[in-house]
PLY file of the C-alpha trace (Angstrom):
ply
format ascii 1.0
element vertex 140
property float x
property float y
property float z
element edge 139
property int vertex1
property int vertex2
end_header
-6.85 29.59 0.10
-6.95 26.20 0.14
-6.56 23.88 -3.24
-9.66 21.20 -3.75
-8.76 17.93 -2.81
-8.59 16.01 -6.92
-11.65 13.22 -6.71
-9.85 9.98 -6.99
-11.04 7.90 -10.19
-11.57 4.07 -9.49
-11.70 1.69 -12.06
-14.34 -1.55 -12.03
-12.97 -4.31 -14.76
-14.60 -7.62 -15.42
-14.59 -9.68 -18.65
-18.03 -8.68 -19.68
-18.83 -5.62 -17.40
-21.93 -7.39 -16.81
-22.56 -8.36 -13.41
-18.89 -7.65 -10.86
-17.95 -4.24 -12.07
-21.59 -3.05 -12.71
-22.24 -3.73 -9.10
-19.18 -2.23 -7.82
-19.21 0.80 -9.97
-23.15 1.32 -8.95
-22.50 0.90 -4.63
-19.46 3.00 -5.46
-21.81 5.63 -7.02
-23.81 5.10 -4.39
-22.08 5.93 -1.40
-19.63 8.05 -2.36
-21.79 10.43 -4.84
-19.41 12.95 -6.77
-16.49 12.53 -4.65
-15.05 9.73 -6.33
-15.02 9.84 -9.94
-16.30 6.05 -11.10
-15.78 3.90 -14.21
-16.24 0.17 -15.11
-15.33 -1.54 -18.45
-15.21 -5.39 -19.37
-12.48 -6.69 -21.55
-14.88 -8.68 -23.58
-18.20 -6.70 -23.06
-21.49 -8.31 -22.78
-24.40 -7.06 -24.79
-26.10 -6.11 -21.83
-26.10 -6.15 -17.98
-26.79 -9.42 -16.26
-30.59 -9.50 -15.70
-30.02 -10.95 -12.64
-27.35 -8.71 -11.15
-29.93 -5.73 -12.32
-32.78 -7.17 -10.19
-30.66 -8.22 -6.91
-29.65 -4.53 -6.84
-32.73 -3.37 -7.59
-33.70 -5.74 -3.82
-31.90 -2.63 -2.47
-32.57 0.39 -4.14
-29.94 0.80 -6.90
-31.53 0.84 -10.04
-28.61 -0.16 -12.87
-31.48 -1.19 -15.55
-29.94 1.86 -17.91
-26.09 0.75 -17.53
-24.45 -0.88 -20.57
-21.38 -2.90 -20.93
-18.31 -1.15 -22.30
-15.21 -1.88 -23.49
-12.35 -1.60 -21.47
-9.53 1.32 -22.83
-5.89 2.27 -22.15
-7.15 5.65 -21.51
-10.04 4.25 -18.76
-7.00 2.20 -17.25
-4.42 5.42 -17.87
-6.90 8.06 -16.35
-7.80 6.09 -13.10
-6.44 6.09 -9.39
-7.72 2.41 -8.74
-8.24 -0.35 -10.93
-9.93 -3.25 -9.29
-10.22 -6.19 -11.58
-12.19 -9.04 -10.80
-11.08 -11.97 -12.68
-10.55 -10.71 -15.69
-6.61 -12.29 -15.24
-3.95 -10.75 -17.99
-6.85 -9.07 -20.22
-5.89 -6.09 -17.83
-3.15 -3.52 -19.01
-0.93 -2.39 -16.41
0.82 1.10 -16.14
3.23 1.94 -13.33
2.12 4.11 -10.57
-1.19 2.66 -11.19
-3.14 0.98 -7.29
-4.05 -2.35 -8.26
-6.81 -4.70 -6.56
-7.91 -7.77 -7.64
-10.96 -8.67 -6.11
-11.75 -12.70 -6.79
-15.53 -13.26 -6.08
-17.67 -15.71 -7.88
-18.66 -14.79 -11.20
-22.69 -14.10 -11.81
-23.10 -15.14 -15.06
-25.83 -17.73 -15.62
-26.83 -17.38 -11.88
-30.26 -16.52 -10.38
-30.65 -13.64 -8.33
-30.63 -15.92 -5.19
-26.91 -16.70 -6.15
-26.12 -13.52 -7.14
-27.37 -11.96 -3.82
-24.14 -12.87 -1.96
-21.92 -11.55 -4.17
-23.53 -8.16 -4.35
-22.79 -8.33 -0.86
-19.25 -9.13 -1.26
-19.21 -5.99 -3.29
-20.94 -3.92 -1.32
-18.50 -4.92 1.81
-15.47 -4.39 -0.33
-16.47 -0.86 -2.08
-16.94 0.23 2.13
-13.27 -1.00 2.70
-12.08 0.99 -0.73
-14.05 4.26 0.82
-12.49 3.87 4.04
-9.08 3.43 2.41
-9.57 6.54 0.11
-10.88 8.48 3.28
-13.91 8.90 2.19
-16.58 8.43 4.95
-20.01 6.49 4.40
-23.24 5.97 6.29
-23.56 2.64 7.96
0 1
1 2
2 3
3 4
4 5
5 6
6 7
7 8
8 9
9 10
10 11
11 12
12 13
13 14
14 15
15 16
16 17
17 18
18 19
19 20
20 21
21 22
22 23
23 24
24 25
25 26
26 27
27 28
28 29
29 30
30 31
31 32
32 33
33 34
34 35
35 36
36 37
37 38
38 39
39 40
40 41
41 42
42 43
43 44
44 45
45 46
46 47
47 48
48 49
49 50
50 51
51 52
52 53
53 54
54 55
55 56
56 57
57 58
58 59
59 60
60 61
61 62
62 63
63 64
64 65
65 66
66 67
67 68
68 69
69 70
70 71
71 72
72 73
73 74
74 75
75 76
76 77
77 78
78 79
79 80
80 81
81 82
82 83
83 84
84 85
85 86
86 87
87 88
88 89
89 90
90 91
91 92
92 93
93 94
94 95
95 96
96 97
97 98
98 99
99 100
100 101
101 102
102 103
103 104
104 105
105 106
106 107
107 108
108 109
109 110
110 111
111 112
112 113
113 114
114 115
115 116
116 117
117 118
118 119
119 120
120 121
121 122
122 123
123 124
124 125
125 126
126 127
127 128
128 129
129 130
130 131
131 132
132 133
133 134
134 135
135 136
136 137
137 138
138 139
């Protein structure tokens, strides 16, 4: 008998979990359904998700209307495989053992969707290379 493979837990942190993480965290989701086991946090949480983030994802069929910012935890950051942080710089805590990425793309805040398009992109691209790296195979 064979034991289950443990679902690796990834990590999305941002400053305000309103716009990088959200989008990460939601492709994440996305393509890898329950096999990966998927947080985000902000280290200074927005009141609510970029507007514009929510509608560029929305251009592609990921509805993240009903995500809220949260606060980012020792425990979140304790309990997770992968944290990728995306320029939230020292705000981060760091515990040893720990797989750390740091992901610099543009921030979205106070951009239109037609800026924020590229970056979901950028996202989307990278969360592909994460799956790969975790061995966790995707549709094209």
């Amino acid at each position: 008998m064979s034991t289950p493979t443990p679902r690796p837990s990834v990590l999305f942190v941002c400053v305000h979990n309103a716009g990088r993480s959200q989008m990460g965290a939601a492709f994440l989701t996305h393509l890898a359904g329950d096999r990966v086991e998927v947080r985000s946090a902000g280290s200074a949480p927005a009141d609510a998700v970029n507007p514009a983030v929510v509608e560029a994802m929305k251009e592609i069929g990921i509805d993240i209307s009903a995500e809220t910012p949260k606060v980012l935890s020792v425990e979140a950051v304790r309990s997770s495989d992968v944290v990728i942080t995306m320029g939230c710089g020292d705000a981060c805590p760091v515990f040893p053992g720990k797989r750390y990425l740091d992901w610099q793309l543009d921030d979205p805040a106070g951009q239109g969707v037609e800026a924020v398009r590229p970056i979901r992109d950028a996202v989307e691209q990278r969360v592909r290379g994460l799956l790969g790296e975790l061995g966790i195979a995707v549709p094209a």
